[in-house]
C-alpha positions as a printed Julia matrix, in Angstrom:
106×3 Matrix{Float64}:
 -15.26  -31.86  -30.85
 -16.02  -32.02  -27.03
 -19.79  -31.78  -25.76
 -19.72  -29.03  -23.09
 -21.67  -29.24  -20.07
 -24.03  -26.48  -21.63
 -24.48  -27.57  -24.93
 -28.27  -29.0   -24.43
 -29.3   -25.09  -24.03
 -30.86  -23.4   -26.84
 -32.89  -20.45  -25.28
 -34.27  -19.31  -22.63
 -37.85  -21.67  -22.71
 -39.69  -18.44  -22.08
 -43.39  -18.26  -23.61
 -44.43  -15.62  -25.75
 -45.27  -13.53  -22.37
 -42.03  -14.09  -21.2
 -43.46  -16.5   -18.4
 -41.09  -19.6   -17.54
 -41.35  -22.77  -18.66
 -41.58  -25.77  -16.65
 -38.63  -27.59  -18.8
 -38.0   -25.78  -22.55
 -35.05  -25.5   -24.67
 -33.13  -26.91  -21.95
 -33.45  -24.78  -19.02
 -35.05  -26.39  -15.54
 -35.36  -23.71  -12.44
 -34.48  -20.33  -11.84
 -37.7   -19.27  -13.6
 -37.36  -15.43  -11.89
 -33.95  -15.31  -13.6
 -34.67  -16.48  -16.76
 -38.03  -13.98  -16.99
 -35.21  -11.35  -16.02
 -33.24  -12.63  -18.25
 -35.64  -12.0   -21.05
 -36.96   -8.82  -20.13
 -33.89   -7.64  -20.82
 -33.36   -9.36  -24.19
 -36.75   -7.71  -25.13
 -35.51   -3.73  -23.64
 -32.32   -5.09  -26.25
 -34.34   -6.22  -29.26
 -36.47   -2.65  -28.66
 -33.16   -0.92  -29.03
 -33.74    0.95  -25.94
 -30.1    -0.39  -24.5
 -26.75   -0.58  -26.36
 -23.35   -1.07  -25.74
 -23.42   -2.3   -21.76
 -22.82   -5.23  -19.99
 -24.77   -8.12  -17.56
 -23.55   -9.2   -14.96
 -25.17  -12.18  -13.59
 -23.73  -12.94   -9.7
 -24.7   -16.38   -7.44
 -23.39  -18.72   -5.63
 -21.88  -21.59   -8.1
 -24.58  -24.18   -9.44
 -27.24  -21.99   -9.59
 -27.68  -21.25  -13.22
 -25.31  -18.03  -14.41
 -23.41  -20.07  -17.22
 -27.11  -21.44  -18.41
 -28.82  -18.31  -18.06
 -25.89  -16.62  -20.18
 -25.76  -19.42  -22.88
 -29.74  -18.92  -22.87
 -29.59  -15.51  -23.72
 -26.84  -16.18  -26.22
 -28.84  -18.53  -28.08
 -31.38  -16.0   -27.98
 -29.12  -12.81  -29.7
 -27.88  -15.41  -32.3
 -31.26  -16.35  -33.52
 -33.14  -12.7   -33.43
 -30.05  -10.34  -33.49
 -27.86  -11.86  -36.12
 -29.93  -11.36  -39.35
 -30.33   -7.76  -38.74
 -26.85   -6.35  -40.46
 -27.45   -2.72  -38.37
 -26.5    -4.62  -35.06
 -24.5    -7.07  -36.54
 -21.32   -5.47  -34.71
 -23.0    -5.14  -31.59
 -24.15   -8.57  -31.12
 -20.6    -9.83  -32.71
 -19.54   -7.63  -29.44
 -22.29   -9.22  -26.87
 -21.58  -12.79  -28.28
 -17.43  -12.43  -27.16
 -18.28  -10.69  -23.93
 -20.45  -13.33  -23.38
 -18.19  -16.18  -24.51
 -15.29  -14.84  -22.33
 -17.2   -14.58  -19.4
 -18.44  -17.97  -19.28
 -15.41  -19.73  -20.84
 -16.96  -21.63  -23.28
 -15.25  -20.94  -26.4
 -15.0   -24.64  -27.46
 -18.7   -24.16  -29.19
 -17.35  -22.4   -32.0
């Protein structure tokens, strides 16, 4: 098994107001992106959005691929007990996965 260069990330490191972290779960920086990021995890977890797509657009080095495997950690912890949106986060997850190219963690 290979270590990928995103495998330290397991959430967003958000507080319970959805402020940034310093350094949590493995994210550092981009703390406007990753309270964006879960703002819309939280509009998702309301059920208030289904079925659509993020795109997340920079330069290269500036955090997509984290921010993405932060919210994926996310979905897979909250999302994946609830059998209702079990298809829809099995659909978010390979979106996801695709996008970032990272399929060597499963």
């Amino acid at each position: 098994m290979s270590i990928g260069a995103h495998s330290h990330i397991r959430g967003l490191g958000l507080d319970d107001a959805l402020e940034a972290r310093k350094v949590s779960q493995g994210m550092v920086g981009q703390t406007s992106a990753r309270r964006a990021a879960g703002i819309i995890l939280e509009v998702i977890r309301e059920g208030k959005i289904a079925g659509r797509a993020i795109l997340i657009a920079g330069h290269p080095g500036t955090g997509k691929t984290a921010i993405a495997m932060g919210m994926f950690s996310v979905i897979i912890l909250h999302f994946v007990n609830d059998v209702e949106n079990v298809t829809g986060v099995v659909q978010i997850v390979f979106f996801i996965l695709n996008q970032v190219k990272c399929w060597s963690i499963i």
